[in-house]
Structures are given as C-alpha cells and as structure tokens.
C-alpha positions as a Markdown table, in Angstrom:
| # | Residue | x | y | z |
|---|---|---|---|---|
| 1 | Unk | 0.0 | 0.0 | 0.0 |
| 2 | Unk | 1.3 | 3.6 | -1.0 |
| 3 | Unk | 1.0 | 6.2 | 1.6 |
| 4 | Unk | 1.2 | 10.0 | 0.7 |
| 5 | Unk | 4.1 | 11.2 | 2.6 |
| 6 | Unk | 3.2 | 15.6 | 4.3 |
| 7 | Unk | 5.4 | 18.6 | 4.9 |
| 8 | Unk | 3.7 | 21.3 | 7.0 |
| 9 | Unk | 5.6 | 24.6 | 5.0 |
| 10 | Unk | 4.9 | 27.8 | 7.4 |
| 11 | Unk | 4.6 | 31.4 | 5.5 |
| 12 | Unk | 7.7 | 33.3 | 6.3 |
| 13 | Unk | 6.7 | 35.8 | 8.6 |
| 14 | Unk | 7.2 | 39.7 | 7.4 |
| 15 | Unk | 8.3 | 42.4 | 10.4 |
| 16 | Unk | 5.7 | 44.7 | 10.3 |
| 17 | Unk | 6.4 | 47.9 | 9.6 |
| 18 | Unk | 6.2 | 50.8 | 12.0 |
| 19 | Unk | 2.8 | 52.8 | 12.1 |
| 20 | Unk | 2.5 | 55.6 | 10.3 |
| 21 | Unk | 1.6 | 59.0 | 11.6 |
| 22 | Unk | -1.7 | 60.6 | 10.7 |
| 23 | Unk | -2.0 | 64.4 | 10.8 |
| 24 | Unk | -5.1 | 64.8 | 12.5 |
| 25 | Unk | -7.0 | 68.5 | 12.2 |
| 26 | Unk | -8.6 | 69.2 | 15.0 |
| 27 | Unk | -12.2 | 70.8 | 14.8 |
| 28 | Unk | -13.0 | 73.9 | 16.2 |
| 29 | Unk | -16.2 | 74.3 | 18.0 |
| 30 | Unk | -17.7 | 78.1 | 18.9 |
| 31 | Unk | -19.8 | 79.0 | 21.3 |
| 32 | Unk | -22.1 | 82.7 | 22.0 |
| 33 | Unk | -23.7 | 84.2 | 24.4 |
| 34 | Unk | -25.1 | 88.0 | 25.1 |
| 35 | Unk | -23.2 | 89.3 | 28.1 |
| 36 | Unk | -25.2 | 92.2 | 30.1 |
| 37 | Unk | -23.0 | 94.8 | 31.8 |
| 38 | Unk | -24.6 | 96.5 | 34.8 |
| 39 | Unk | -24.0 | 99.4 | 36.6 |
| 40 | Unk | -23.4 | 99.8 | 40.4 |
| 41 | Unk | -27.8 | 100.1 | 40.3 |
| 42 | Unk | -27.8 | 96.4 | 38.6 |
| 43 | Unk | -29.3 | 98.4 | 35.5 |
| 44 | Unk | -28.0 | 97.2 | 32.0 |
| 45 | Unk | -25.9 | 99.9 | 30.4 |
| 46 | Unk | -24.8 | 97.2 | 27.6 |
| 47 | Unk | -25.5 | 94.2 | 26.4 |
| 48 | Unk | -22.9 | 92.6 | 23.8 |
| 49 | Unk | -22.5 | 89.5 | 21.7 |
| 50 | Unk | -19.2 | 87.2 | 23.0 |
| 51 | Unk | -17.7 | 83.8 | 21.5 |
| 52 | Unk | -15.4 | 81.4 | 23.1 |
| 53 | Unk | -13.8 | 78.9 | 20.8 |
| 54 | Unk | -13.0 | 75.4 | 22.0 |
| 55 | Unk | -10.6 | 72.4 | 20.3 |
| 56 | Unk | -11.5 | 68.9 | 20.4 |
| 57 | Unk | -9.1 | 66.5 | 19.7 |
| 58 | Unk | -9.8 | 62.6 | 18.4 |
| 59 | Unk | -12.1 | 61.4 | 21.0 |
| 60 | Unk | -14.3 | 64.6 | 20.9 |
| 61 | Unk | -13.1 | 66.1 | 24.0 |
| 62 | Unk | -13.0 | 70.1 | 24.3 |
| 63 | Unk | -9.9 | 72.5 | 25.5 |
| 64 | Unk | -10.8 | 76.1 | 25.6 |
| 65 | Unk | -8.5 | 77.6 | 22.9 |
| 66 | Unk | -10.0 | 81.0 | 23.4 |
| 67 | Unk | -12.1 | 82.6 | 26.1 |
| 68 | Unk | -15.0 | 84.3 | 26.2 |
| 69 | Unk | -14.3 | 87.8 | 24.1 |
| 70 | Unk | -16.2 | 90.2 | 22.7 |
| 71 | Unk | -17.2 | 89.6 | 19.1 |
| 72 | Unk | -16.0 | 92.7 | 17.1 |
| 73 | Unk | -19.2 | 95.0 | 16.0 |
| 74 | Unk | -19.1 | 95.3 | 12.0 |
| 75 | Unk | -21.7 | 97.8 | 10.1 |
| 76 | Unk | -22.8 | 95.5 | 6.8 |
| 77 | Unk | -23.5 | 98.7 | 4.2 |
| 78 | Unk | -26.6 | 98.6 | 3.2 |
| 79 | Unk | -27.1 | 97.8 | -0.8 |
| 80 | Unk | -30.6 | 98.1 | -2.7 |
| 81 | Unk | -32.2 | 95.2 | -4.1 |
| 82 | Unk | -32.5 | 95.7 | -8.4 |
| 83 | Unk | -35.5 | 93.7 | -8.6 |
C-alpha cells in the first residue's frame, strides 16, 4: 500500500512595519452668548455678543483655545435690491 508522505511549509513571517503618523486636524467648535453689563444700580448699560472657541481632539473632548471675548461689531453697508 502507498501512503502520501506531508510537509507542513509555514509562511515566512514579514516584520511589520512601524505605524504611520496621521495628521489629525482638530475641529474647532464656537460658542455665543449676550453678556449684560450692569451698573453699580444692577441696571443694563450694555449688552454685547461674545464667542469662546473650544478644540476637540480625536475622541471629541473640548480644551478652551479662546475665552470668552467680545465679538468685534461690524456695520454691513446697506445695498438696494435691483428687482
């Protein structure tokens, strides 16, 4: 009786190579609120628009990049409709 004669032949195994690095951009996310000034009578004297910016990284979590500032006032000129 023949028999088949085996070999067991193993893959030759490849070093992996070192990770790569990503270049992640982290979003920006903005926040605004209307800040009320008062006077020493707790009457408003000015109310104003202010932002704070915060940068999350890969998992989502928030670091205050700027605080809370006043957003700049800008006039928007004022430009007829031709219809």
């Amino acid at each position: 009786m023949n028999t088949l004669s085996t070999k067991l032949i193993y893959a030759p195994q490849h070093p992996t190579p070192p990770a790569l690095p990503v270049q992640f951009v982290k979003p920006l996310s903005y926040d605004f609120r209307v800040a009320e000034y008062l006077d020493d009578k707790k009457c408003v004297i000015k109310v104003g628009l202010q932002i704070q910016i915060l940068e999350h990284d890969e998992f989502g979590t928030g670091t205050i990049k700027q605080y809370w500032t006043d957003v700049e006032r800008v006039q928007v000129p004022y430009v007829a409709s031709l219809g």
